[in-house]
N, CA, C, O and CB atoms as a CASP TS submission, in Angstrom:
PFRMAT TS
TARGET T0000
AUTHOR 0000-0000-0000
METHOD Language model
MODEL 1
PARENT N/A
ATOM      1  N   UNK     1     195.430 -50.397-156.793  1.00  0.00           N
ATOM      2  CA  UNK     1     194.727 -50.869-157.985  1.00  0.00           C
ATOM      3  C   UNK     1     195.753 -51.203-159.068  1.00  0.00           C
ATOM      4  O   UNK     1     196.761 -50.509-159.200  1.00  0.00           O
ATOM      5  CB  UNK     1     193.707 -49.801-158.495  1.00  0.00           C
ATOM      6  N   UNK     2     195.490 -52.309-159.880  1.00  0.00           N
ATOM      7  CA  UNK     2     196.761 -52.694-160.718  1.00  0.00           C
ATOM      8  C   UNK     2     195.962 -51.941-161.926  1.00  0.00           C
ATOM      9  O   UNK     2     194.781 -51.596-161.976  1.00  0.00           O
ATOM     10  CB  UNK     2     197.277 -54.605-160.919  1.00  0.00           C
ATOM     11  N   UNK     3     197.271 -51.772-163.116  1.00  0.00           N
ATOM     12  CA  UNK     3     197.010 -50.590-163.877  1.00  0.00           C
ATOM     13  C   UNK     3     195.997 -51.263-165.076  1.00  0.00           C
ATOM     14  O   UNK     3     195.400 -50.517-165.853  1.00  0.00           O
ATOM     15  CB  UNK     3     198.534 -49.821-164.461  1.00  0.00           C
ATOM     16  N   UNK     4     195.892 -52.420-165.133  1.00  0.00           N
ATOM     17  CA  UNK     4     195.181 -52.882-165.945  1.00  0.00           C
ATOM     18  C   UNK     4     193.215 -52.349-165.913  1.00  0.00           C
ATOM     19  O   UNK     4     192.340 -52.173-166.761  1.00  0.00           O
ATOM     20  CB  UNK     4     195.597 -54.377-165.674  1.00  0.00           C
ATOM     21  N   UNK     5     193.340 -52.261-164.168  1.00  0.00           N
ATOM     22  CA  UNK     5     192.054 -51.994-163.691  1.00  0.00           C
ATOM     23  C   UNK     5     191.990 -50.583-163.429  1.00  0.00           C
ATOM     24  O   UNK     5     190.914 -50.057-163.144  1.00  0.00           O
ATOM     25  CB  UNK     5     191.709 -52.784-162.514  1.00  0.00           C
ATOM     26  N   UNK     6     192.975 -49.982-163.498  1.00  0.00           N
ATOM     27  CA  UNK     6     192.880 -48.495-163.788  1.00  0.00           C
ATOM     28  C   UNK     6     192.872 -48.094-164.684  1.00  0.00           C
ATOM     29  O   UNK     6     192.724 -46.873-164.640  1.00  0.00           O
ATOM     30  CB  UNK     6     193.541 -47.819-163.453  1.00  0.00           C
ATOM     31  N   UNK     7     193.011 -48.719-166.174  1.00  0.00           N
ATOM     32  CA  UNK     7     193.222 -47.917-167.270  1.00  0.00           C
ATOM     33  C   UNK     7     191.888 -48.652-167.606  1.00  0.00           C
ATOM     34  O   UNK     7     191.111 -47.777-167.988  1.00  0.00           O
ATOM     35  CB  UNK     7     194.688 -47.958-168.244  1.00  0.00           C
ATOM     36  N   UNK     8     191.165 -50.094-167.640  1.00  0.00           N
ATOM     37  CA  UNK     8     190.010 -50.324-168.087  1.00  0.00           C
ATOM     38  C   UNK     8     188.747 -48.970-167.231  1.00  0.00           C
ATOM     39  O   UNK     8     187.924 -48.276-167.827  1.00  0.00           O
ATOM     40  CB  UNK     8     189.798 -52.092-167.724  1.00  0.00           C
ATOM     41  N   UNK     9     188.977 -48.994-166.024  1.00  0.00           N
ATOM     42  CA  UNK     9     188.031 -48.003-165.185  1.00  0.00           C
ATOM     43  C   UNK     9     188.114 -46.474-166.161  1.00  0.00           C
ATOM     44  O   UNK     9     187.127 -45.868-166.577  1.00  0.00           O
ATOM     45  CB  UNK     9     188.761 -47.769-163.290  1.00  0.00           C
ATOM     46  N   UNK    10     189.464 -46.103-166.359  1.00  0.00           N
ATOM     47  CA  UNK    10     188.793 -44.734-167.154  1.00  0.00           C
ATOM     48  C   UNK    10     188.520 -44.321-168.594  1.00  0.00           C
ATOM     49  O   UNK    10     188.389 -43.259-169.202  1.00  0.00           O
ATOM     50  CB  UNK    10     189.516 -43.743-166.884  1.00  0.00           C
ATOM     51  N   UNK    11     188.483 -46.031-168.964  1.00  0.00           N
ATOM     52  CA  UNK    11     187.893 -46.066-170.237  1.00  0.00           C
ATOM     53  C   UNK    11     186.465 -45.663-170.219  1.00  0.00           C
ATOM     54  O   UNK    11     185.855 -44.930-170.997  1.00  0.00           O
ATOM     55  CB  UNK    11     188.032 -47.368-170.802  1.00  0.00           C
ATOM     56  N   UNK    12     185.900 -46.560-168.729  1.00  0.00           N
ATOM     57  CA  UNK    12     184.231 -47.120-168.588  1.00  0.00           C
ATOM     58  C   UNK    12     183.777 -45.515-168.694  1.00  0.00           C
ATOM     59  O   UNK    12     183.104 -44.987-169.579  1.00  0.00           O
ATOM     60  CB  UNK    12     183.625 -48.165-166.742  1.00  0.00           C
ATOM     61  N   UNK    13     184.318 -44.964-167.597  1.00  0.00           N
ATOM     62  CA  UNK    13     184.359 -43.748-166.995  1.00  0.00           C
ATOM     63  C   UNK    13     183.807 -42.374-167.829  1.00  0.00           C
ATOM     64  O   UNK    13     183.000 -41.492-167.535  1.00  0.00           O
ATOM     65  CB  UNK    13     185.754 -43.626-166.624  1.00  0.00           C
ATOM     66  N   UNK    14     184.831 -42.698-169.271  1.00  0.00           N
ATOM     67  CA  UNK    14     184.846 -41.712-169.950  1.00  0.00           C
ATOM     68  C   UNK    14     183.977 -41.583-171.285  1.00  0.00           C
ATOM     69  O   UNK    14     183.595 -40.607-171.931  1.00  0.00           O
ATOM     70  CB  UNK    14     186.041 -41.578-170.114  1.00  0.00           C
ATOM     71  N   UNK    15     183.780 -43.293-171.474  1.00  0.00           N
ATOM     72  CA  UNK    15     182.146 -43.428-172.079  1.00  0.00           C
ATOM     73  C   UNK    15     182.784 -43.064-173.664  1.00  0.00           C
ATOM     74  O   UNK    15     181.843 -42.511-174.234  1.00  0.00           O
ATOM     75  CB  UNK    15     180.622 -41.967-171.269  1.00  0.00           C
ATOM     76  N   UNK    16     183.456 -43.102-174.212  1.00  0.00           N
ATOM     77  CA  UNK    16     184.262 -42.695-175.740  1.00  0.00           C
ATOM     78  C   UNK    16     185.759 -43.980-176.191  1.00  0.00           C
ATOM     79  O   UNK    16     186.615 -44.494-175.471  1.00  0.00           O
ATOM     80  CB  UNK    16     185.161 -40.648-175.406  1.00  0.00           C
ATOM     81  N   UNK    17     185.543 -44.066-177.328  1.00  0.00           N
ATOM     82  CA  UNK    17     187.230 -44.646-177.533  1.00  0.00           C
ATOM     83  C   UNK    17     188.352 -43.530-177.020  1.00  0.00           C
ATOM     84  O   UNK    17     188.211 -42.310-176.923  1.00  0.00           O
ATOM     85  CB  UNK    17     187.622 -44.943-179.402  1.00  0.00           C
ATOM     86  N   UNK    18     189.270 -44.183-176.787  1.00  0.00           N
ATOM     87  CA  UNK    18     190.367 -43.278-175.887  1.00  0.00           C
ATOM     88  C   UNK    18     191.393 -44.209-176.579  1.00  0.00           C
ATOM     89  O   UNK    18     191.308 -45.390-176.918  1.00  0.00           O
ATOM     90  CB  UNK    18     190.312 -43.241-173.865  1.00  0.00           C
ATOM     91  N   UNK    19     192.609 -43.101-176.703  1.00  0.00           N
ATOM     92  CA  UNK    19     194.286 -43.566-177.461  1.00  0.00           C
ATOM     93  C   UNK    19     195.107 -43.800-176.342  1.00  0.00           C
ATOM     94  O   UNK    19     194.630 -43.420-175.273  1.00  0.00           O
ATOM     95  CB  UNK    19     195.202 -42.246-178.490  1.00  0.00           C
ATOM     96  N   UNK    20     196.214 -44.325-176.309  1.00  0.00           N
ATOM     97  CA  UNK    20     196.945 -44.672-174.579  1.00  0.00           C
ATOM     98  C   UNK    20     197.272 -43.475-174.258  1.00  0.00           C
ATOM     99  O   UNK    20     197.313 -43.226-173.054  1.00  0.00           O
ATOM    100  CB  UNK    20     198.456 -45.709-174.345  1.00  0.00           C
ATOM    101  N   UNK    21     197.601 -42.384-175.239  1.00  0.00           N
ATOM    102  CA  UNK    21     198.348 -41.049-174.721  1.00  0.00           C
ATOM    103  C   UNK    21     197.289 -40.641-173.702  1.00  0.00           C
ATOM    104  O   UNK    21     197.679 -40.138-172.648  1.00  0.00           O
ATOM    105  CB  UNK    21     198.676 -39.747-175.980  1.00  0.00           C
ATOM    106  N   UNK    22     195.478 -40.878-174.003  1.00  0.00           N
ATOM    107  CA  UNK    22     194.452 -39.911-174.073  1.00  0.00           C
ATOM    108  C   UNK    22     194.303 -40.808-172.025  1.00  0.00           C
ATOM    109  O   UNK    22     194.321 -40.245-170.930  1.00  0.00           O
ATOM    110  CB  UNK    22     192.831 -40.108-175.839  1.00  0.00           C
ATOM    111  N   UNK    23     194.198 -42.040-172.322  1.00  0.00           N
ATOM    112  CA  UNK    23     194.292 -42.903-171.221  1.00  0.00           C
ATOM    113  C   UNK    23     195.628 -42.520-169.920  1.00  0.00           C
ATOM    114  O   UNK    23     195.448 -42.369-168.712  1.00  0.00           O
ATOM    115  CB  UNK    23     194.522 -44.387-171.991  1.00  0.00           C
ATOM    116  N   UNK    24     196.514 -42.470-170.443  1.00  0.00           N
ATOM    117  CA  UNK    24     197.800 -41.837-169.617  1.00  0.00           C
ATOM    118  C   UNK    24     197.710 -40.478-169.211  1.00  0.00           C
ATOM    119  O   UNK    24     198.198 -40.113-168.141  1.00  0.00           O
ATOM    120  CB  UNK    24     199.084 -41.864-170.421  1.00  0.00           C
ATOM    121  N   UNK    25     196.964 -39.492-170.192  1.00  0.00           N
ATOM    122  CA  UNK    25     196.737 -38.354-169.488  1.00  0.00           C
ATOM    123  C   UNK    25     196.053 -38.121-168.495  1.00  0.00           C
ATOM    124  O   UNK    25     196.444 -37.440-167.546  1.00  0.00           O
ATOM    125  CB  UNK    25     196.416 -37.685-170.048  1.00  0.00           C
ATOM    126  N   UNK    26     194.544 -38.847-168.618  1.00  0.00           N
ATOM    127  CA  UNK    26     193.473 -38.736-167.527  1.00  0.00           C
ATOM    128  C   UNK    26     194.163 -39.607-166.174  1.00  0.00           C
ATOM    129  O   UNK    26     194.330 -39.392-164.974  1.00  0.00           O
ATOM    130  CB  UNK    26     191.851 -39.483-168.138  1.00  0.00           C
ATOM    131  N   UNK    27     194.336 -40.279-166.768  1.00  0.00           N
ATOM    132  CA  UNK    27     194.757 -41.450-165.456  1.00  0.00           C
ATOM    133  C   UNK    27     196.194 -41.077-164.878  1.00  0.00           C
ATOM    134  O   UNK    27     196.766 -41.861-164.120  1.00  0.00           O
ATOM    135  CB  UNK    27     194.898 -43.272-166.096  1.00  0.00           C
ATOM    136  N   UNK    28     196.593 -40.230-165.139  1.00  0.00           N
ATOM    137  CA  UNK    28     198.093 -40.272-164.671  1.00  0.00           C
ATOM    138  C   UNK    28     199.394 -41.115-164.204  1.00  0.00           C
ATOM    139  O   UNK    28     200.309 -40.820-163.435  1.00  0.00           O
ATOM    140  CB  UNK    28     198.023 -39.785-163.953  1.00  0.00           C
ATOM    141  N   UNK    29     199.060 -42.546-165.139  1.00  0.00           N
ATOM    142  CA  UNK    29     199.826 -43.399-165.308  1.00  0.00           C
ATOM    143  C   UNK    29     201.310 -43.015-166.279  1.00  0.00           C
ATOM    144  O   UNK    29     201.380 -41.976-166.935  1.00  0.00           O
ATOM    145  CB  UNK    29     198.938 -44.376-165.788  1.00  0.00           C
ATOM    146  N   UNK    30     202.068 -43.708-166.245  1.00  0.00           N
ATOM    147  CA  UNK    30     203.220 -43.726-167.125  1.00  0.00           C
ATOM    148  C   UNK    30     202.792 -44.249-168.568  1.00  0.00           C
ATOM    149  O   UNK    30     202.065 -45.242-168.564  1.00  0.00           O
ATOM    150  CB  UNK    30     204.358 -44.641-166.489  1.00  0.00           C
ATOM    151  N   UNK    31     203.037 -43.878-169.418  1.00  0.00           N
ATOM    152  CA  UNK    31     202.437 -44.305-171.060  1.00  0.00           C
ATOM    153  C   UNK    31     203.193 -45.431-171.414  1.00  0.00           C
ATOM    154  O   UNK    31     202.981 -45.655-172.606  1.00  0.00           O
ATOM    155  CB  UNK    31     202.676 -43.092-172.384  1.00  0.00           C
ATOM    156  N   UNK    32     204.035 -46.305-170.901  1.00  0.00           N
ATOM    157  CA  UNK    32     204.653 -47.274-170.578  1.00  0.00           C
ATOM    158  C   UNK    32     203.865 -48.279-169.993  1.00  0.00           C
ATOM    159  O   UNK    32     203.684 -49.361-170.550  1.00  0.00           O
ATOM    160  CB  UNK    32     205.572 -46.921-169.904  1.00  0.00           C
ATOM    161  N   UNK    33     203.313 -47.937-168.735  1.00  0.00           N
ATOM    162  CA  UNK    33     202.421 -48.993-168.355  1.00  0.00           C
ATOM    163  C   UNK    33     201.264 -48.861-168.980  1.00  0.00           C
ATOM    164  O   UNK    33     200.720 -49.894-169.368  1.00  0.00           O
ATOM    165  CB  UNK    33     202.186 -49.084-167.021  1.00  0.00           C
ATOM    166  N   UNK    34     200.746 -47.823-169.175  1.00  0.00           N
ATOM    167  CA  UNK    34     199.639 -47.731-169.846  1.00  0.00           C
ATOM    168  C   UNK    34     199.338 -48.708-171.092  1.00  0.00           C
ATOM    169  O   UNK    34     198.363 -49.409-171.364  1.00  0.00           O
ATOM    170  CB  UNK    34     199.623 -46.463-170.199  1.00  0.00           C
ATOM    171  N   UNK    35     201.046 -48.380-171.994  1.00  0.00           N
ATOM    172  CA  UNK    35     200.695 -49.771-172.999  1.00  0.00           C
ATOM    173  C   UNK    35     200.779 -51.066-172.805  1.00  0.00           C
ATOM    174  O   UNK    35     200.416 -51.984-173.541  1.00  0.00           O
ATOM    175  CB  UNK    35     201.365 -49.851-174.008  1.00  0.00           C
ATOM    176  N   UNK    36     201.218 -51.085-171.900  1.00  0.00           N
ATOM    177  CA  UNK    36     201.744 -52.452-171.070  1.00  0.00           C
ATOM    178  C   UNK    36     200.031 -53.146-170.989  1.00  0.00           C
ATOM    179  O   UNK    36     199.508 -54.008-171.695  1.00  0.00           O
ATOM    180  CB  UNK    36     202.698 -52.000-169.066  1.00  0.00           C
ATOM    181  N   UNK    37     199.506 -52.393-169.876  1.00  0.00           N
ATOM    182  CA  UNK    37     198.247 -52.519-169.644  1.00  0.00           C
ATOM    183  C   UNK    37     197.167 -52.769-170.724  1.00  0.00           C
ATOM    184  O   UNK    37     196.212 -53.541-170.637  1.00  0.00           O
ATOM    185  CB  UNK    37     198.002 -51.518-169.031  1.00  0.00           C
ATOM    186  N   UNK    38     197.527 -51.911-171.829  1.00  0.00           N
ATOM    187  CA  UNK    38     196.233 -52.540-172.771  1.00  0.00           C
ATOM    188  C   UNK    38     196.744 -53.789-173.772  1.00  0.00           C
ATOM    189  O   UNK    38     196.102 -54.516-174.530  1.00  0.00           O
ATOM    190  CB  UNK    38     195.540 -51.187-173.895  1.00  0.00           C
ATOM    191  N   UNK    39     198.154 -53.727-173.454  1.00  0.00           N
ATOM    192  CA  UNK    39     198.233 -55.226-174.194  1.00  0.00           C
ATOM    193  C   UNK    39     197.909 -56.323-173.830  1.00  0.00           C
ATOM    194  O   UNK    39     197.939 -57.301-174.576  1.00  0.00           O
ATOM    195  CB  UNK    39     199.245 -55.607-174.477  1.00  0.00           C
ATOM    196  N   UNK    40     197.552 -56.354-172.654  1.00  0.00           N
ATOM    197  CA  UNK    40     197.307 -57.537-171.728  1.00  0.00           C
ATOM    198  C   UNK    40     195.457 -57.516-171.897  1.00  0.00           C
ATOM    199  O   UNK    40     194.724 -58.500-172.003  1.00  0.00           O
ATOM    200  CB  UNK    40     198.062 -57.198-169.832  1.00  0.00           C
ATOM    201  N   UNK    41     195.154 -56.390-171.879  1.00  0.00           N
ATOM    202  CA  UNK    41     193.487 -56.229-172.045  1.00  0.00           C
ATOM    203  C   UNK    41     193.429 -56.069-173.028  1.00  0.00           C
ATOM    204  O   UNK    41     192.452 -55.345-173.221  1.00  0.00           O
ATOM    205  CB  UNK    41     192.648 -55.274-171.458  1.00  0.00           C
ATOM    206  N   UNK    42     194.315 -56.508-174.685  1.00  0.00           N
ATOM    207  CA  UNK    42     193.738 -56.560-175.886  1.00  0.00           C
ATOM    208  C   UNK    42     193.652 -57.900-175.679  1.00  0.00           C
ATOM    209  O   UNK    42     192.550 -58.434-175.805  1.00  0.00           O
ATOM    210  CB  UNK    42     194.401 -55.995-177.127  1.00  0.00           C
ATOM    211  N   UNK    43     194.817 -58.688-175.319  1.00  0.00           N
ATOM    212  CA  UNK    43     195.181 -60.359-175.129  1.00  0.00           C
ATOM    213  C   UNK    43     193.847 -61.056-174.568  1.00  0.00           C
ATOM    214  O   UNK    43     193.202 -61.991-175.042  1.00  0.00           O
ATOM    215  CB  UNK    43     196.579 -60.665-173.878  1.00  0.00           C
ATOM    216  N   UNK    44     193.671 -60.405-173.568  1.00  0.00           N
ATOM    217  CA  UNK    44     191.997 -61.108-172.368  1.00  0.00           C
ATOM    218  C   UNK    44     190.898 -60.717-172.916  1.00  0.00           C
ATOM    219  O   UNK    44     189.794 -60.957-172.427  1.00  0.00           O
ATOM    220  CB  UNK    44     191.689 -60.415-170.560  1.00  0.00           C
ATOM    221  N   UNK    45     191.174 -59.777-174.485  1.00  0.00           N
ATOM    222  CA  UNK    45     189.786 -59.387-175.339  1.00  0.00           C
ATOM    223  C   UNK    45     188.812 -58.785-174.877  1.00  0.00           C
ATOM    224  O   UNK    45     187.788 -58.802-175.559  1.00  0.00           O
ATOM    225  CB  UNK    45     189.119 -60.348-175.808  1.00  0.00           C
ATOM    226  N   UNK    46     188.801 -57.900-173.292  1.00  0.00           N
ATOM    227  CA  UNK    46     188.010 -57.271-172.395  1.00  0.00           C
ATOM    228  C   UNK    46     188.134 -55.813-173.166  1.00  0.00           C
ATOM    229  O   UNK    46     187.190 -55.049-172.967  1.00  0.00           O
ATOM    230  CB  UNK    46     188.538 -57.413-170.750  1.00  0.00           C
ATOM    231  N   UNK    47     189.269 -55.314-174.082  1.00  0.00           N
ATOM    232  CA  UNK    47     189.029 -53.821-174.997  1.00  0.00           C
ATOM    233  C   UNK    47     189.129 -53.998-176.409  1.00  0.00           C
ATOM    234  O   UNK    47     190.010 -54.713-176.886  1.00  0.00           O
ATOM    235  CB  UNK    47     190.161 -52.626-174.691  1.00  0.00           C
ATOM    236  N   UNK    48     188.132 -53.284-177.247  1.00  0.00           N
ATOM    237  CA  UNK    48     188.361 -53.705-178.856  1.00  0.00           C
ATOM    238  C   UNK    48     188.619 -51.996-179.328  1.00  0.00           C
ATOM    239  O   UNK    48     188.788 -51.048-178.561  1.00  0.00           O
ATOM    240  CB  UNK    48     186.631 -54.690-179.807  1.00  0.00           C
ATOM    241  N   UNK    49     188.597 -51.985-180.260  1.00  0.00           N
ATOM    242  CA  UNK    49     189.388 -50.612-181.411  1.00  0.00           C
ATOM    243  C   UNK    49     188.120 -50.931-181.802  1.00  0.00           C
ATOM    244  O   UNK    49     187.647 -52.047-182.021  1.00  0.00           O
ATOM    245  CB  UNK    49     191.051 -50.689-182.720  1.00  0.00           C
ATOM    246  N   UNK    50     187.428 -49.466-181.895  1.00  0.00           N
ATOM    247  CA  UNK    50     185.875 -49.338-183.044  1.00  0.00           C
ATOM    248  C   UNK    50     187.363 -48.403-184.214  1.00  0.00           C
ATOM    249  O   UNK    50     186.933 -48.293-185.363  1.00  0.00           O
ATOM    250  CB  UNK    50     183.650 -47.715-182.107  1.00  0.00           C
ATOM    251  N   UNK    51     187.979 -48.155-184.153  1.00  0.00           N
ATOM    252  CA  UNK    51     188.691 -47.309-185.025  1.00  0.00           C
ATOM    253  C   UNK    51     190.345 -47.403-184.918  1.00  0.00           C
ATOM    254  O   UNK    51     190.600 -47.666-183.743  1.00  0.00           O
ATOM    255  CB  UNK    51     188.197 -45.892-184.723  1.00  0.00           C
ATOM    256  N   UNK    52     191.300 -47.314-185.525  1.00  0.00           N
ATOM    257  CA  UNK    52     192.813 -47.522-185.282  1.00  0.00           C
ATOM    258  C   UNK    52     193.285 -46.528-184.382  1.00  0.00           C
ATOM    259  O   UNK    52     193.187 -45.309-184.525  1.00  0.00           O
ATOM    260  CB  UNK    52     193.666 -47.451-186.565  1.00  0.00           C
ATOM    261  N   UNK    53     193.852 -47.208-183.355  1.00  0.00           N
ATOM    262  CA  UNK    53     194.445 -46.674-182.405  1.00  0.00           C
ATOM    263  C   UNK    53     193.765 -45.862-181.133  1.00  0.00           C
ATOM    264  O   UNK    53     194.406 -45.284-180.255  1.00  0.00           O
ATOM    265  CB  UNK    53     195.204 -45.993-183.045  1.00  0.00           C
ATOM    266  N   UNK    54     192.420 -45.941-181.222  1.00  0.00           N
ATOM    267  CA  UNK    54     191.436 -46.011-179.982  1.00  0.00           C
ATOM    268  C   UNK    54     191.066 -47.301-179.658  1.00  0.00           C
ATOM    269  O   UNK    54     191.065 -48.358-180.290  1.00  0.00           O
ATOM    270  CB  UNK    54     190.159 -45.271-180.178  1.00  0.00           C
ATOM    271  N   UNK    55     190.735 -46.968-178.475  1.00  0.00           N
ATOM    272  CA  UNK    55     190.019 -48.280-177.620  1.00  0.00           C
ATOM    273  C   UNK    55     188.760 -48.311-177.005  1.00  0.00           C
ATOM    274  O   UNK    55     188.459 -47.129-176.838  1.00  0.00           O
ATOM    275  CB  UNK    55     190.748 -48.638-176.517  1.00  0.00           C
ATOM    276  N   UNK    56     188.047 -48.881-176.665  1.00  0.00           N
ATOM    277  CA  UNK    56     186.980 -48.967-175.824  1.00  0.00           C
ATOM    278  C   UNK    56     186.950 -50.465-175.178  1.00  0.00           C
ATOM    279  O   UNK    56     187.439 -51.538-175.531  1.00  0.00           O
ATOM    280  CB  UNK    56     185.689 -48.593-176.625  1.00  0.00           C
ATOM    281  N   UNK    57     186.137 -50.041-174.050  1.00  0.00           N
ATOM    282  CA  UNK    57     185.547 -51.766-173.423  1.00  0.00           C
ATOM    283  C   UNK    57     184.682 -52.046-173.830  1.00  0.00           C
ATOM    284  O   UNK    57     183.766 -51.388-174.323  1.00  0.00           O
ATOM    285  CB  UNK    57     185.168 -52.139-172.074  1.00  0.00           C
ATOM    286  N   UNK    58     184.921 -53.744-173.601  1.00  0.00           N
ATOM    287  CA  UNK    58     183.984 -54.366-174.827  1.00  0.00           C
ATOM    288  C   UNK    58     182.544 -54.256-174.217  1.00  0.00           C
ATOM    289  O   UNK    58     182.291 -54.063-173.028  1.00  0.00           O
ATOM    290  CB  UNK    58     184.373 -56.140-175.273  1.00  0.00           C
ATOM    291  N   UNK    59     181.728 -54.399-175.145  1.00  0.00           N
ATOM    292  CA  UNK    59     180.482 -54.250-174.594  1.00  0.00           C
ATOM    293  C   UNK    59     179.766 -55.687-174.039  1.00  0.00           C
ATOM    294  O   UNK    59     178.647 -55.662-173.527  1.00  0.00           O
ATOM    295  CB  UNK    59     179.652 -53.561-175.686  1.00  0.00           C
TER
END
């Protein structure tokens, strides 16, 4: 699974805004890719911030 689709999945998953640390913990990705990953899914506009520095998928 590429990490983009692993870090959107335990967003869905977890049903709350989540921070990359909060995303890298559950998911046990590197916090490196992790940001990697949501920059690319802020870019494709598929995750928005209800608040600074959380995320969620878009609805």
């Amino acid at each position: 699974m590429e990490e983009k689709d692993a870090v959107l999945e335990v967003m869905k998953k977890e049903g709350k805004p989540l921070s990359a640390g909060q995303v890298s913990e559950i998911s046990g990705l590197n916090r490196k890719k992790v940001d990697k990953a949501m920059k690319a899914l802020k870019e494709e506009g598929r995750i928005v911030s209800p608040k600074r520095c959380y995320w969620e998928p878009k609805q």
